[in-house]
Structure formats: structure tokens, C-alpha cells
N, C-alpha and C positions, 0 to 999 in steps of 0.2 A: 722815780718811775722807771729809769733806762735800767737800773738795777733788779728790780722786782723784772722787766721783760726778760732780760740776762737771765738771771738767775731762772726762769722758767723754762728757757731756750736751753740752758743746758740738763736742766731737768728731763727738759722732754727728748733730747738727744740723746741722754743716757737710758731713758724707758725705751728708746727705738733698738739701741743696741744693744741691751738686755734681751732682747724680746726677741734679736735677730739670732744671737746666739744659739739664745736655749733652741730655737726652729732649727738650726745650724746643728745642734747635739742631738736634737730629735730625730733628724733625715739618717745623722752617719750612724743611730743605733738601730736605726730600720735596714739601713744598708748592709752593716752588719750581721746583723741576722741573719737577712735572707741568704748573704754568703753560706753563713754556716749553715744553714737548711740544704741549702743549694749541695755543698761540700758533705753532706752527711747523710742526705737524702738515700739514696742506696743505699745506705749500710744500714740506715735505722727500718728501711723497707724488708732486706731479706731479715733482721734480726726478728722484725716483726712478727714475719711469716716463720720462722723457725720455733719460736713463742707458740702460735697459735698451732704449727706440726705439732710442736712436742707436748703440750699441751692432752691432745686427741691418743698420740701414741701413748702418753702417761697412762691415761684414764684405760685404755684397750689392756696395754700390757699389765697394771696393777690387778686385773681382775684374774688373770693367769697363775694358776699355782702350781708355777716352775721356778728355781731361782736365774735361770737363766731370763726369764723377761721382768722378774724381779730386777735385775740388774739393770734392765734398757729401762723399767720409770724409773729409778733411781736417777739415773744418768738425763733425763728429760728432766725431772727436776732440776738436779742442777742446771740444765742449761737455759731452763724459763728463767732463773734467778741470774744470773750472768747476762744472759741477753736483755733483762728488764732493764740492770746498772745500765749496761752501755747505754742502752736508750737514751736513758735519763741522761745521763754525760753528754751524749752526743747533743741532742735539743737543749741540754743548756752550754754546752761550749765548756765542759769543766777542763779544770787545768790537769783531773788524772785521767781525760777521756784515751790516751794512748793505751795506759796502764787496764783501763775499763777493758776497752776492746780488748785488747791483749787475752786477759783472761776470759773474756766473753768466746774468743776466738779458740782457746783450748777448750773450753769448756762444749763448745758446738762439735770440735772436731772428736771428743771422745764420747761424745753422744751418737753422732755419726757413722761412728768406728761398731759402737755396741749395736745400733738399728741395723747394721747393712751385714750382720749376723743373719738374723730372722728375714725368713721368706714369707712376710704378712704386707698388705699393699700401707697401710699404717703407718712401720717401721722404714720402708722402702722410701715412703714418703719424705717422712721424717729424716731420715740420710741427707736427701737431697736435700733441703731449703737448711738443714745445719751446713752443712759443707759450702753451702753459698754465702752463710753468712758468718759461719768461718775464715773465707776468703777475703772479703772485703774488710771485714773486721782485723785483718793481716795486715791489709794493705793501709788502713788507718794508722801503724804506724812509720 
């Protein structure tokens, strides 16, 4: 009988610290996160907002038959596509998020470079919120 109690006592003591753990693994990958939410928050805010410019200024300047605003959606394409990666890198904490930004961050400042060409409120726009997230996309690494 003192055997079968034993043997339950440690039973039940290993289900306590299994159980504490995994709680234990649970809090520090919540903890985590939020770090990196915390740590990325701006950067994945202006790439957003650079997404949603270039976006607007695509669709405005593609309907122009010049190649000069041919050129500026051209250049919003690529930066919706570069700014989409970082995103995604950034909210998941990848290991090429440096590499991500990096190129998200050339890719915003030559979009930038081509909008602040044009004297349309659009492209103007558009400038600015790449260049912001340009910047921060710099500073990520």
C-alpha cells in the first residue's frame, strides 16, 4: 500500500511540474512576442502606410500615358512588394528580417526618389510615408 501511495505522489508531482513548465514556456513565448511587436511596431506601421501610398499613387499614375509616371507605378509596385516581405519578417521575427528591411528600405527610397519627381498631391504623398519607412527600415539594421 505505502508503495502504490509513493508511486502516486511522485506521479502526481511530475504532472505538477510538467504542467508548470509548459505555463512557464507559454508566458516567455507571450513575452516574446510582444517584445518583438513592441520592437517592430513602427517600422511595420510606416511600411504599412507606404503599402496603402503606393498603392493609390500605382493605380493614379498607371492610368497616365507618359513613361515618366509609367515609371513612378512601376517603382510603387515594387515597393508594395518589398514592404509586404518586411512585414511579414517583421511579425514573425524571421531570421532574414535585417536582409528583409534592408531591401524593403531601398526599394521605398527609389520609389520616393521617382514620386517627388511629379507635382501631383498622390505622388507627394507617396514620397513621404516611403521615406518614413525607409528610414526606420534603415534603422532595423
Amino acid at each position: 500500500m505505502k508503495k502504490i501511495i509513493l508511486a502516486l505522489t511522485v506521479v502526481g508531482f511530475i504532472s505538477v511540474a510538467a504542467i508548470t513548465k509548459a505555463n512557464m514556456q507559454n508566458e516567455n513565448t507571450v513575452t516574446k512576442t510582444a517584445v518583438n511587436d513592441d520592437k517592430y511596431k513602427a517600422c511595420i506601421e510606416a511600411c504599412e502606410q507606404a503599402v496603402e501610398s503606393c498603392k493609390k499613387c500605382e493605380a493614379k499614375c498607371a492610368k497616365e500615358n507618359n513613361m515618366k509616371m509609367a515609371e513612378c507605378a512601376e517603382l510603387c509596385k515594387e515597393c508594395i512588394v518589398a514592404c509586404n516581405v518586411a512585414i511579414e519578417s517583421m511579425k514573425a521575427n524571421s531570421v532574414n528580417v535585417h536582409n528583409d528591411c534592408m531591401a524593403c528600405a531601398k526599394a521605398c527610397e527609389a520609389c520616393a526618389t521617382e514620386c517627388e519627381k511629379h507635382d501631383v498631391e498622390h505622388c507627394k504623398k507617396c514620397a513621404v510615408d516611403c521615406r518614413k519607412a525607409a528610414k526606420l527600415c534603415y534603422d532595423m539594421h
